[in-house]
C-alpha positions as CSV (number, residue, x, y, z in Angstrom):
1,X,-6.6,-14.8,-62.9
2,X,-9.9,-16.1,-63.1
3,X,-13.2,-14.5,-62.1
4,X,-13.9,-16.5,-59.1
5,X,-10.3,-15.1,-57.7
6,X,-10.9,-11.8,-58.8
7,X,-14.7,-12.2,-56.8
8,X,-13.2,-13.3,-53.7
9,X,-10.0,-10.7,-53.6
10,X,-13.2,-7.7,-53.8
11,X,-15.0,-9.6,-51.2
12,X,-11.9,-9.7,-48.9
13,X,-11.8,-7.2,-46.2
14,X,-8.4,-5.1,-46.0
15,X,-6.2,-6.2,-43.6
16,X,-6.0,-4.4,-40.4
17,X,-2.6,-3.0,-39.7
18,X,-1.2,-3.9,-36.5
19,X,-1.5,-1.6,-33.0
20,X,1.9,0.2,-32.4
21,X,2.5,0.9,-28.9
22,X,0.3,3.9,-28.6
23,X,-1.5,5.3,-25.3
24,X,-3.8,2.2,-23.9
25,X,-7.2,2.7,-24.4
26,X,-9.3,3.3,-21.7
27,X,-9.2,5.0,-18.3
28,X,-5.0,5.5,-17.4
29,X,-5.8,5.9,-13.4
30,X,-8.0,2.5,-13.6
31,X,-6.0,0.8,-15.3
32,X,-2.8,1.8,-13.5
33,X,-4.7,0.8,-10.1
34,X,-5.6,-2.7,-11.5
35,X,-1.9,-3.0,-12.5
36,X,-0.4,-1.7,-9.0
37,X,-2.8,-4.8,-7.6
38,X,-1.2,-7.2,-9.6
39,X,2.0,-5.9,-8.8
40,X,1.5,-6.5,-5.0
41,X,-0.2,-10.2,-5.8
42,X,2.8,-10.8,-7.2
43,X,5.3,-9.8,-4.9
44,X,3.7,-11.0,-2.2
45,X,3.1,-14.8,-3.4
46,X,6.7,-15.2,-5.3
47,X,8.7,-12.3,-3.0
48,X,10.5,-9.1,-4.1
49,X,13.2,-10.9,-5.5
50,X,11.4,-13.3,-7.8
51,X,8.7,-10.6,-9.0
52,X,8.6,-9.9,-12.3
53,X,7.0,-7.8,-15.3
54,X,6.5,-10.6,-16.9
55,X,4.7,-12.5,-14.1
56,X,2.9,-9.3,-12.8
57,X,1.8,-8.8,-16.7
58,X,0.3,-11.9,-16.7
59,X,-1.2,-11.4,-13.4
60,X,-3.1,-8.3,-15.0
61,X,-3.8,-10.0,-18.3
62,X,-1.7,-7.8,-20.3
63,X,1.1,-7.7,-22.1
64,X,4.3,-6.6,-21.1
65,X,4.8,-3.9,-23.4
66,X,1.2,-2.9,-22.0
67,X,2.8,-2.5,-18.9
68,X,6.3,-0.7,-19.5
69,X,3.9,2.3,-20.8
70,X,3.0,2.4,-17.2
71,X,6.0,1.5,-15.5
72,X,9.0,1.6,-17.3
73,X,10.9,-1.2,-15.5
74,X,10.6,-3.1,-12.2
75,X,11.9,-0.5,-10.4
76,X,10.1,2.0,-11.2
77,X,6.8,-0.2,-10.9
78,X,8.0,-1.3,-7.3
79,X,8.7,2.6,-6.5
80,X,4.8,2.8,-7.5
81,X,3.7,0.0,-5.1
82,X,5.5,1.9,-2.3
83,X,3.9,5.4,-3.5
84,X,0.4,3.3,-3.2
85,X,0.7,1.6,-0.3
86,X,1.4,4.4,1.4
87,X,-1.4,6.5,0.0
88,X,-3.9,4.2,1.6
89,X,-2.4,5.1,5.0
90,X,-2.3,8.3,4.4
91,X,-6.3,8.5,3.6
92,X,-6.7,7.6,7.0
93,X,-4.0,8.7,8.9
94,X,-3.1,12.7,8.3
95,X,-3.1,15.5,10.7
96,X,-6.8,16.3,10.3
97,X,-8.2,13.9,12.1
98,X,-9.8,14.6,15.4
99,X,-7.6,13.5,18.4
100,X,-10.8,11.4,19.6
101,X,-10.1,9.0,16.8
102,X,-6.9,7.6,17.7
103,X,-8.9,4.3,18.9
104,X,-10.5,4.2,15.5
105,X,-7.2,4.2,13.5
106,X,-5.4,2.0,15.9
107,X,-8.4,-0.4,14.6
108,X,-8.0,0.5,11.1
109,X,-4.4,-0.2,10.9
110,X,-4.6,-3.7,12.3
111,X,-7.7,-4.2,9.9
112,X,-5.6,-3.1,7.0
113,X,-2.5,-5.3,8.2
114,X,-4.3,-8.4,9.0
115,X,-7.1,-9.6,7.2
116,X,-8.3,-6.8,5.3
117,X,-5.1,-5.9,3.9
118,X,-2.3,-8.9,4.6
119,X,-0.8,-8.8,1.0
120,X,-0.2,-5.2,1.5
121,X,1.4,-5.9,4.6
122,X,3.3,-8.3,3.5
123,X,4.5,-6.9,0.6
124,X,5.2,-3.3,2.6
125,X,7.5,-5.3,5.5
126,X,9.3,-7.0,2.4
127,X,10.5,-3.8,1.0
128,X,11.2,-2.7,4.2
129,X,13.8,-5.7,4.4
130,X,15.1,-5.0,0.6
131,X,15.0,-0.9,1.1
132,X,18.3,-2.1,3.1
133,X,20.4,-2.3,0.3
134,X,18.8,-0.5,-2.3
135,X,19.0,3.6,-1.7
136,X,16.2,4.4,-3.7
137,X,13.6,2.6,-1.8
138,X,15.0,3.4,1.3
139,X,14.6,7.3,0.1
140,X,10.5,6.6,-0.7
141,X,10.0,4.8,2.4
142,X,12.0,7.5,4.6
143,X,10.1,10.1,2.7
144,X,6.8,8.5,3.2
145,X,7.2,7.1,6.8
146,X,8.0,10.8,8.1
147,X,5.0,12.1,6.7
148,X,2.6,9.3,8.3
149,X,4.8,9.9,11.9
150,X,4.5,13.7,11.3
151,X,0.7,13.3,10.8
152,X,0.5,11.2,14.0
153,X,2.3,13.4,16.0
154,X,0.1,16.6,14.6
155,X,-2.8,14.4,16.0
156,X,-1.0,13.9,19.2
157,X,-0.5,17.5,19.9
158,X,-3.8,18.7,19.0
159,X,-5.2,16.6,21.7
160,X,-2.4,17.1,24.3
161,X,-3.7,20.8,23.9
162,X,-7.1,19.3,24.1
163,X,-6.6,17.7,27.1
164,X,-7.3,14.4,25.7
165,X,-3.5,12.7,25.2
166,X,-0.9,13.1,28.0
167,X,1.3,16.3,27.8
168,X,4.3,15.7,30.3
169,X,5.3,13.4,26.8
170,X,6.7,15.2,23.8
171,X,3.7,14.3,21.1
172,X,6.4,12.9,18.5
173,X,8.0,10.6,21.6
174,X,4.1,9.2,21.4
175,X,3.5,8.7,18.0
176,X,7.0,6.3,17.8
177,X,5.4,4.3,20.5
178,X,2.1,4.2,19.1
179,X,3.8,3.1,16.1
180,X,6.0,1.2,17.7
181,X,3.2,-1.7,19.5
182,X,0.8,-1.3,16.4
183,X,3.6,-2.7,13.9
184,X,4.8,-5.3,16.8
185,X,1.0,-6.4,16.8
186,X,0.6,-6.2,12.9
187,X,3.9,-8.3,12.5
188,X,3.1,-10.9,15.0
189,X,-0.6,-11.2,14.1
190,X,-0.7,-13.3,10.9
191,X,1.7,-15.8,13.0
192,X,-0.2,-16.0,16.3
193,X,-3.7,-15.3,15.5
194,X,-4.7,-17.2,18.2
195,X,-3.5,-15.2,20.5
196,X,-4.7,-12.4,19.0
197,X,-8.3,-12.8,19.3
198,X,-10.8,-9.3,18.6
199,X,-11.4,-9.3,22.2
200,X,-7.4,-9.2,23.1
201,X,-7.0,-6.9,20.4
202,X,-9.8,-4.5,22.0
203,X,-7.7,-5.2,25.0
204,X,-4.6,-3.7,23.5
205,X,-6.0,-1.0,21.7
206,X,-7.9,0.2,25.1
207,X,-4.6,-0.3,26.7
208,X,-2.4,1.8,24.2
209,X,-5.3,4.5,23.9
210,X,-5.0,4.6,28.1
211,X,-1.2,4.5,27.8
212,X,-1.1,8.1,25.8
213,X,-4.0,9.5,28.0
214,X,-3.9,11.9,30.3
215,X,-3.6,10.2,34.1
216,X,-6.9,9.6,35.8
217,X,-8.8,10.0,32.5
């Protein structure tokens, strides 16, 4: 060995063993959020079907490994992307909210479906169609969908004893009609959004609003 060789093997830096698959660094509900958002890019440009962990990795810029520490397989990240979706509905719709507001979130909802929100949307009616033959979504989205009804009806009946919202109606009878025109609308509006222009949209929202409102009001 000569002395050059021995010079350059001092000089050398160690190297670095390589990461196992430890915790990720960093913040775990940031990270988790960016991932969920991939997840839902992903399934709504290539479908449920076609989505991957591999595509919804590479969506996120990580690996897949990276991922599996959040979400151990595809069903369990898509269980997550119901979980989520749903937790944006229920910041705005739960059983606190002052009956006056039931225009507002009739607003909010189409905003959130339509251009605000349409991969959400998209991605929430596609599971919807799956959930039919696969119990475990259909579980989450039962589970979740009663609790947004509940919290609709809850609003319902507070202003039925208000005075505000119609009360010769069971409030839960309400709420599935409510629900009932705002998902027609939400379904129908990224194919005809001519015809649903803001001002017809005011239209139908004053019109639904009048609908669960007590007569002559």
């Amino acid at each position: 060995m000569t002395r050059a060789t021995t010079i350059r093997e001092k000089n050398t830096p160690p190297e670095t063993p390589p990461r196992g698959r430890g915790r990720p660094v960093g913040d775990h509900d940031a990270r988790r959020a960016t991932l969920l958002a991939a997840a839902i890019s992903v399934i709504a440009q290539d479908g449920y079907a076609a989505a991957s962990m591999r595509k919804v990795a590479d969506q996120a810029g990580c690996t897949t490994g990276a991922l599996t520490y959040y979400f151990a397989n595809k069903e369990e990240m898509v269980k997550a992307v119901i979980e989520n979706l749903f937790d944006e509905i229920d910041s705005w719709i739960h059983p606190d909210r002052d009956p006056s507001e039931i225009k507002p979130l009739l607003h909010w909802y189409l905003d959130w479906t339509s251009a605000q929100g349409s991969n959400r949307w998209l991605v929430l009616v596609q599971l919807l169609v799956h959930a039919r033959h696969e119990p475990a979504l259909a579980a989450i989205i039962h589970r979740r969908n009663e609790r947004v009804m509940t919290s609709i009806a809850s609003v319902l009946s507070k202003g039925q004893a208000q005075g505000l919202v119609r009360g010769d109606i069971p409030a839960d009878i309400l709420a599935d009609q409510l629900s009932a025109m705002s998902d027609g609308w939400a379904l129908m509006l990224p194919v005809e959004p001519e015809r649903f222009t803001p001002r017809r949209i005011q239209a139908l929202i004053d019109a639904a609003v009048a609908m669960v409102s007590p007569a002559g009001a």
